[in-house]
C-alpha positions in Angstrom: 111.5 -39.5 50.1 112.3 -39.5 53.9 109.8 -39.9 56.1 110.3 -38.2 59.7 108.2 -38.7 63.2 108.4 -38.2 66.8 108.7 -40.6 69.5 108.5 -41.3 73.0 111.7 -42.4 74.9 112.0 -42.7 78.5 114.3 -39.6 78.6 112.5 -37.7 76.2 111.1 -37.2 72.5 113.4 -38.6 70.1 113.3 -38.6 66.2 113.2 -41.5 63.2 114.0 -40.5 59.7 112.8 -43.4 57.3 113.8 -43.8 53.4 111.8 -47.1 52.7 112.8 -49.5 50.3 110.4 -50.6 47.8 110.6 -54.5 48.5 112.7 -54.5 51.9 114.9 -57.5 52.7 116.0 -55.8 56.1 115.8 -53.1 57.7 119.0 -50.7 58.8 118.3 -48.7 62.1 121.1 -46.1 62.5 122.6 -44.0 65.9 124.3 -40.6 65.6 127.5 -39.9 67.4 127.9 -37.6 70.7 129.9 -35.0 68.4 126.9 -35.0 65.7 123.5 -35.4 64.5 121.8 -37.8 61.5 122.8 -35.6 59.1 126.5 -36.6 58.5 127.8 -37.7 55.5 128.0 -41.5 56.0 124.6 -41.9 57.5 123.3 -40.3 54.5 124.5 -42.0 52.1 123.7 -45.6 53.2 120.1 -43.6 53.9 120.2 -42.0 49.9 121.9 -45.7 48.9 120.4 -48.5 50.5 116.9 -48.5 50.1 117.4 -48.6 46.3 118.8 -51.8 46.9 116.2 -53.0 48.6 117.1 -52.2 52.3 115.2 -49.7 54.4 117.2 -47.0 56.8 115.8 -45.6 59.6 117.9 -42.9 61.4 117.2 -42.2 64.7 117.9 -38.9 66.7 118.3 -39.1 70.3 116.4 -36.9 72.4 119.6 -34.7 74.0 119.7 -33.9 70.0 116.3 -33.4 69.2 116.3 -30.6 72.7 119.2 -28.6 71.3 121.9 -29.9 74.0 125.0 -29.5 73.0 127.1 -32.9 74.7 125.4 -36.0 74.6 123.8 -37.9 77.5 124.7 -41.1 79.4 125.3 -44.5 77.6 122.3 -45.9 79.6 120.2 -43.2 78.1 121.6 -43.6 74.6 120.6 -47.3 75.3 117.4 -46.6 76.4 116.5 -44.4 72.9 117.8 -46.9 70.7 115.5 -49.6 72.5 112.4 -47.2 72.1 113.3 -46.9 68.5 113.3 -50.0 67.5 110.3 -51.2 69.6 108.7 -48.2 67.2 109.8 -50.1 64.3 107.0 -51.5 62.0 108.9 -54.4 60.0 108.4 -57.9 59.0 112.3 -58.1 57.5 115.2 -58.6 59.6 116.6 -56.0 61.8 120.4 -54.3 61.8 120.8 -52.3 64.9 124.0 -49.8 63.8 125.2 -46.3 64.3 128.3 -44.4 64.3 130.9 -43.6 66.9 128.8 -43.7 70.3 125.9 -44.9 68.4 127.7 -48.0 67.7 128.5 -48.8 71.0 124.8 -48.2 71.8 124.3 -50.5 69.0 126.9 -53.0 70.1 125.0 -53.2 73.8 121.5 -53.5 72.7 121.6 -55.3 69.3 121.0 -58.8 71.1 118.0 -58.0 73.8 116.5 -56.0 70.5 116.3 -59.4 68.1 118.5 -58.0 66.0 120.0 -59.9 63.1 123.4 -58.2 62.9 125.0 -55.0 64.5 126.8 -52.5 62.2 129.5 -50.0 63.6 130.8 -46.8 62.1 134.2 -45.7 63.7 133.6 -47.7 66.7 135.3 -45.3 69.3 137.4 -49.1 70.5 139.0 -46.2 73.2 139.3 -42.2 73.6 142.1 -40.4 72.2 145.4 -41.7 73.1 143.8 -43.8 75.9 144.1 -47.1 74.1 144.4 -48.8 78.4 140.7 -48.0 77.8 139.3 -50.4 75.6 136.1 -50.8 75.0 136.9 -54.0 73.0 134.1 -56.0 75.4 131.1 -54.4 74.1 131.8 -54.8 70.4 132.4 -58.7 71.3 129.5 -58.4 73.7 127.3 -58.3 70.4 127.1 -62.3 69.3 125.5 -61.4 66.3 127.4 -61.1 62.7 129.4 -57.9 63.6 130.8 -55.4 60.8 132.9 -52.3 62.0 133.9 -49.6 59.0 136.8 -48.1 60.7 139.1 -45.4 59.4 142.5 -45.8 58.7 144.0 -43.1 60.5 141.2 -43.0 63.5 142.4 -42.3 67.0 139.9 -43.9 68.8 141.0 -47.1 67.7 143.7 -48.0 64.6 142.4 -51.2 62.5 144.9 -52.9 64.0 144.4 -51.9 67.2 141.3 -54.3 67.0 141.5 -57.8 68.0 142.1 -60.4 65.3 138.6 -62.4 63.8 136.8 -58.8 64.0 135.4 -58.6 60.2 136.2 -55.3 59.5 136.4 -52.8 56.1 139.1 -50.2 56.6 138.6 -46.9 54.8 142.4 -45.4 53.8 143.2 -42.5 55.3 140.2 -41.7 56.8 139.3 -40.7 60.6 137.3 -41.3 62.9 134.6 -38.9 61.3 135.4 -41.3 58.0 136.8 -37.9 56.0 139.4 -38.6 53.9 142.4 -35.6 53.3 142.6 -33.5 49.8 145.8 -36.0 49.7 144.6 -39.0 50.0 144.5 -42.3 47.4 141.1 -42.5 47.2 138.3 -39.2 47.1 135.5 -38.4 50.1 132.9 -40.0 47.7 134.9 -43.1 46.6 135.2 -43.3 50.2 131.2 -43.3 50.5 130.9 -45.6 48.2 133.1 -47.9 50.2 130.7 -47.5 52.9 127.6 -48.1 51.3 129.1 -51.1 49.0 130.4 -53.0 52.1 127.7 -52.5 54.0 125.2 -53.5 51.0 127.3 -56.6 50.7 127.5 -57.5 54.5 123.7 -57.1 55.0 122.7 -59.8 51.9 125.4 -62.4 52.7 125.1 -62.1 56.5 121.7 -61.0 57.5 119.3 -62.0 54.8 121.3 -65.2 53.8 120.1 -64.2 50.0 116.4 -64.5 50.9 114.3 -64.2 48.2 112.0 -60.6 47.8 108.7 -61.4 49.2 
């Protein structure tokens, strides 16, 4: 059952939604886009999917959401909530800072300075829409940590192979940048959730927690 409460951020309340695991190994913290809240389909999943396999997942709703605003606020701000929720974080297991679309680059910038064991982006917006001049490329290489980015196939804010090469990376086909997939498409919206949740299962246990035994 998800557990929800408020806290304080230097730019206003913000909100963490918590499904604990059982016997946590790590602990995923996760960023909403600018377009979106927690509630989309990708972020709930891993929330409905990890903790059964013994991963927590907090999700974290920035305070321009939690007030009803309608376009986000400044990456600085953005920055500035992520921090505040992890500092909130009660854990003892290692610590993925992640999100989706503009919360991964919030990820991407604070994962380090937060401790974190490993950054995980959804859609990481690598430009805007046909801007690719404007890359964003230094902030997901800004990470140094073990990096994964789930990226659709058909995303316009940055192709798979628009990303440099040595990026480990799990392309979803067909999918965009909010990771839907089309009626048409080889593979159905929840195979394509599943893809999500399996890679990023995988990722966290053979990068993160190096197989560390339950405690």
């Amino acid at each position: 059952m998800s557990r929800e409460r408020m806290i304080r951020t230097p730019y206003g309340e913000g909100r963490l939604v918590t499904d604990r695991a059982t016997s946590p190994v790590a602990t995923l913290l996760l960023g909403h886009g600018a377009g979106a809240g927690i509630d989309t389909a990708d972020l709930e999943a891993l929330a409905r999917s990890l903790p059964k396999n013994d991963v927590t997942v907090v999700r974290f709703e920035q305070p321009w959401r939690v007030a009803g605003r309608k376009v986000a606020s400044s990456p600085a701000t953005l920055d500035a909530g992520t921090m505040a929720a992890a500092s909130a974080l009660r854990t003892r297991t290692p610590l993925v800072v992640g999100g989706r679309s503009a919360g991964a680059r919030s990820a991407a910038r604070t994962a380090k300075s937060l401790g974190a064991s490993g950054c995980l982006c959804l859609s990481f917006p690598l430009h805007p829409p046909g801007r690719p001049e404007s890359s964003r490329v230094d902030e997901l290489l800004g990470t140094r940590l073990p990096t994964l980015v789930i990226q659709g196939e058909r995303d316009p804010m940055g192709r798979p192979e628009e990303f440099p090469a040595g990026v480990e990376m799990t392309v979803i086909p067909s999918a965009d940048h909010s990771l839907r997939v089309p009626a048409s498409a080889e593979i159905t919206a929840e195979e394509a959730l599943g893809i999500i949740v399996e890679t990023t299962l995988e990722w966290i246990i053979r990068e993160v927690t190096g197989n560390q035994p339950r405690r």
